[in-house]
N, C-alpha and C positions, 0 to 999 in steps of 0.2 A: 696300139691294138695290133697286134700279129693276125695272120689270118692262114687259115690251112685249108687243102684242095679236098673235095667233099668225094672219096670213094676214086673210081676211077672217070666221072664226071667233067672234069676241069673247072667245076662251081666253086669259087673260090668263100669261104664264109669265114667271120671273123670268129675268133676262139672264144667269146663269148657271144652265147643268142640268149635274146629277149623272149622271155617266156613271158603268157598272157593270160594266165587261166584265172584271174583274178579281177577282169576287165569287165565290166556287167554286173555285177556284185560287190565286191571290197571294192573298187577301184569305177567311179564315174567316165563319163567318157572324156572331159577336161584332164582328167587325172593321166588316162591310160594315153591320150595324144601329146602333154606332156611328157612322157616317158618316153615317148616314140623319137619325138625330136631331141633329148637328152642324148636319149643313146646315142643316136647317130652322128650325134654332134662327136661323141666320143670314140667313133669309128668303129659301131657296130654297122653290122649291114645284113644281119637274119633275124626272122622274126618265127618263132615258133607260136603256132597254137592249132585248133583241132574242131572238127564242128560240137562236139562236147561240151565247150568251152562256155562260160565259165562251170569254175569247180565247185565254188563255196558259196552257199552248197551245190550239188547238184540239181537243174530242176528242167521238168518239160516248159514250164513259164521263158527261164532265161535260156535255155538252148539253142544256141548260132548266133549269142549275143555278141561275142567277142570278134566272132568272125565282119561281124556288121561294124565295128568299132574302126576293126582295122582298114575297112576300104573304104571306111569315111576319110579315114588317115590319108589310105594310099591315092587317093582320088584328090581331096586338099592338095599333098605333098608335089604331085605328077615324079614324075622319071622313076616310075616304076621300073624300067632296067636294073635302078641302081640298086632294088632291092633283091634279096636274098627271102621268099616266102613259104615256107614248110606248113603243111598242117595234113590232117590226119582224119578219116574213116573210120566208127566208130565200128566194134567188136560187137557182140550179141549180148543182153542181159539187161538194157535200159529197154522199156516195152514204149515209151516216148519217141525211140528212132526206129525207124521201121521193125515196129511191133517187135523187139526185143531180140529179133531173129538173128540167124549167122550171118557175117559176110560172104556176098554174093556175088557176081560179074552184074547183075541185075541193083545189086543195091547199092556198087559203087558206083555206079552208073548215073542214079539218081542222088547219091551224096555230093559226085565231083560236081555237079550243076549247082545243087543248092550251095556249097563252097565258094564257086565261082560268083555268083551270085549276091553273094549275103558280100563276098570280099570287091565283087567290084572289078574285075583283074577276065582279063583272058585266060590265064595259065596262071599254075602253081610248079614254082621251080622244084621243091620235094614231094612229095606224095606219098603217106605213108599208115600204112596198116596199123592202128592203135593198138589191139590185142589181136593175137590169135583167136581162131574158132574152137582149138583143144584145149586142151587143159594144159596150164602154164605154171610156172613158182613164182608168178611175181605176185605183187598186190598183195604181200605176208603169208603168201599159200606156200612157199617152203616148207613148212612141218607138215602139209598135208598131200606135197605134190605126188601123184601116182601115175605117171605114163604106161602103165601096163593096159590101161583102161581104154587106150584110146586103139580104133580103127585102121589099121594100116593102111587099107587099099581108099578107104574115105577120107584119110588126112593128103592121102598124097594127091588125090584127083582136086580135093578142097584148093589146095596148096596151088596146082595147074590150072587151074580154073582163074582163079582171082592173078596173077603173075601173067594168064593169057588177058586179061579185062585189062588190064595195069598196062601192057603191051598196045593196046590198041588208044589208049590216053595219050600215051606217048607219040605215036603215030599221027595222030589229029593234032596234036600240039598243046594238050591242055597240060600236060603235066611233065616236064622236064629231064626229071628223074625219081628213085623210088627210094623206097626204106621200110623197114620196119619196126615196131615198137612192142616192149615189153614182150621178148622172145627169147629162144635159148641159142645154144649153139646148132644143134640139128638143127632145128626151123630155118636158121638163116642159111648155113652151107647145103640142105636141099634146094632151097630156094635159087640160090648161086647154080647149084648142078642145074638147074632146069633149065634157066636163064642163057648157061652156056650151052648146051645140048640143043636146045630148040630154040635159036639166037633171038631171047627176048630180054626184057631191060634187067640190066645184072643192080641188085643189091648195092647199094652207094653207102646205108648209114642205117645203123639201128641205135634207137631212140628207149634208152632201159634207164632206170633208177642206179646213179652210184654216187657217194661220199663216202664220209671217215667209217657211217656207222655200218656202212652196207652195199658191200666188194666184192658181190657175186662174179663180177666182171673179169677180176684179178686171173682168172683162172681160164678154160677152155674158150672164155670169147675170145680176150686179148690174144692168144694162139690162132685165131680166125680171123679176126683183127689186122695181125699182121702177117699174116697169109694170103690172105685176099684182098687187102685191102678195105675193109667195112669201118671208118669209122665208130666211135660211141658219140652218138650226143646224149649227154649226161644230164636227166634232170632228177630235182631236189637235192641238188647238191650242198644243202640244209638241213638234209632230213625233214623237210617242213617246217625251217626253222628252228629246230631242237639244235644246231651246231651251233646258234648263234650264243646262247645261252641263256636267252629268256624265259625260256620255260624253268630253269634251274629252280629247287625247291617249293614246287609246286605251283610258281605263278604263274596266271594267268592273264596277261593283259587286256584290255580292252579292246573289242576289233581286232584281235587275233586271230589265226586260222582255230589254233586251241578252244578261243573260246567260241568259236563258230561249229566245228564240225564234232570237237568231244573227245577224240581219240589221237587225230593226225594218220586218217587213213592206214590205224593197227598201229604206227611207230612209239606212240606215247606210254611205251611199258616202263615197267620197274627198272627190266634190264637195261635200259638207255642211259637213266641218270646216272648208274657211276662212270660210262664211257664217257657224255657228254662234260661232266664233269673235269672229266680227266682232260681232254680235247681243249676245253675250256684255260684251265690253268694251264695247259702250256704257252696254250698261245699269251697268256695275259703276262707270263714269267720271260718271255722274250719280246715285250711287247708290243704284239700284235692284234687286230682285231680277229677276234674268235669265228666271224664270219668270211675275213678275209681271208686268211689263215686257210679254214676249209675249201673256200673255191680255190685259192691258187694249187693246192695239194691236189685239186680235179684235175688242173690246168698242165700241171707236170707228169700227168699220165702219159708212154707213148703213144694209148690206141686212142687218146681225145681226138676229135674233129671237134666240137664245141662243146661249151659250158652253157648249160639254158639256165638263167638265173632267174626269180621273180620277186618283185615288190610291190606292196600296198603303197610306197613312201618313195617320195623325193628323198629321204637322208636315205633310206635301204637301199635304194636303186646307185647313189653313186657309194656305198659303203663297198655295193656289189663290184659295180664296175672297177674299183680299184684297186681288185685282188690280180690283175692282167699287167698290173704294175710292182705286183709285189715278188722279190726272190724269195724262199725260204733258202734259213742255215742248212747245214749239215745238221746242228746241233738240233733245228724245228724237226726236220728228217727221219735222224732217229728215236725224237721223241712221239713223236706219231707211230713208226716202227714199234716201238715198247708197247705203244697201247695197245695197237693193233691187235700187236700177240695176247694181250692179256682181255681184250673184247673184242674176239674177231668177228661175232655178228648178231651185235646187242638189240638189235630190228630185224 
């Protein structure tokens, strides 16, 4: 396990993190404390998840399940130093967390408590804004993103407001360092101007969706990226499983995400299957596993700071982890290259 320095921080984290959104739900707590000592037996040492958490599905029932999971864990385990713990402030739109509203200095306030709490822990090494309060492209709103719509003089005071709350966590000691998730390139390089201008905590890592099927990344971040320094921690780097090839030809398996949520949160289009397809047979023409194959291809990006991988299974879980051991050819390289060009963004 290799491990990279997280932003300008000095938090060292391993290139693969354990993502958790499936802990409470798919995954008991026998299951998800298993994984926990897996990993790290395997020289992870970051643990991503979110008060959100679990996903599958959504509900105000299991909300802060995962978080209670994990400081069962970290409490069991003790030497909490050793761990690397990121998690995440939920955006406006669930009326289950404080009444559906925008983020606040006020409501992070009361989220870092309940975090700290549910997780058991003094402090959270990452700290990190799950959505924006504006309107964003992720989450499949690409075909309908419109920033012309949004408030200038209200996005930037929003923006200072919650970066001076974020400031002040920092300060007390609850929270280490910061991030953001599911943002663009503005949001995060205003964020940085503010940070530096009025010496508050700079931008370490943002937290976006990227694999084979969907490479938003490739473009204006990674120029940010390596400008500033902002890592990507990259999650669903499965597309939700679609890279492995299971869903191929319509299957559905049993206790799948597929067969739980219906769609794969918008990814489960038409246009997926002949990329994944294609994705698919290469890796198995050189062979490789088709899931490994995808994460190592995250793993080789230069703006990675981490890979967040997730599994319902002890076989997924080390299928995952032993893409941090795999090189691709030249030949895997530019057959990914080929596809790319001919699906560049089939989700």
């Amino acid at each position: 396990m290799r491990y990279n320095t997280l932003g300008r921080t000095g938090i060292k984290v391993s290139e693969i993190c354990l993502g958790t959104m499936t802990w409470g739900s798919q995954n008991s707590v026998a299951e998800a404390h298993e994984q926990l000592d897996h990993a790290f037996e395997k020289g992870v040492n970051f643990i991503d998840t979110a008060e959100l958490y679990p996903t599958t599905p959504l509900s105000p029932e299991t909300y802060g399940n995962t978080e209670r999971i994990i400081g069962e864990w970290l409490t069991k385990r003790g030497k909490r130093e050793d761990v690397v713990l990121a998690t995440k402030v939920a955006g406006p739109g669930r009326p289950y967390i404080r009444n559906g509203g925008p983020t606040t200095p006020e409501g992070i306030d009361q989220a870092i408590d309940a975090s700290l709490k549910r997780l058991q822990t003094d402090y959270v090494d990452l700290y990190q804004i799950h959505w924006p309060n504006r309107g964003h492209y992720h989450f499949r709103n690409a075909w309908s993103y419109d920033p012309t719509k949004q408030d200038k003089v209200q996005v930037a005071g929003d923006l200072r407001a919650i970066l001076d709350k974020l400031g002040d966590l920092v300060k007390v000691g609850k929270v280490r360092a910061i991030g953001l998730s599911n943002d663009t390139a503005w949001g995060t390089m205003k964020m940085i101007d503010m940070a530096e201008r009025h010496d508050l905590p700079r931008v370490a890592s943002i937290q976006n969706e990227y694999n084979l099927l969907y490479r938003a990344y490739d473009l204006d971040l990674s120029e940010l990226s390596h400008h500033e320094d902002v890592g990507l921690l990259a999650y669903s780097p499965l597309a939700a499983g679609l890279l492995s090839g299971k869903y191929l030809d319509g299957a559905r398996p049993t206790g799948s995400r597929l067969s739980i949520n219906g769609d794969l949160g918008g990814r489960f289009t038409p246009h997926q299957e002949p990329a994944v397809a294609g994705y698919v047979q290469l890796a198995r023409e050189h062979g490789l596993d088709p899931a490994q194959m995808a994460i190592a291809f995250c793993l080789t990006r230069p703006f990675m700071a981490s890979v967040i991988i997730g599994a319902t299974s002890m076989e997924q879980l080390k299928t995952n982890l032993g893409a941090a051991d795999l090189t691709l050819s030249q030949d895997v390289v530019n057959g990914i290259r080929r596809l790319h060009r001919l699906y560049p963004m089939p989700i």
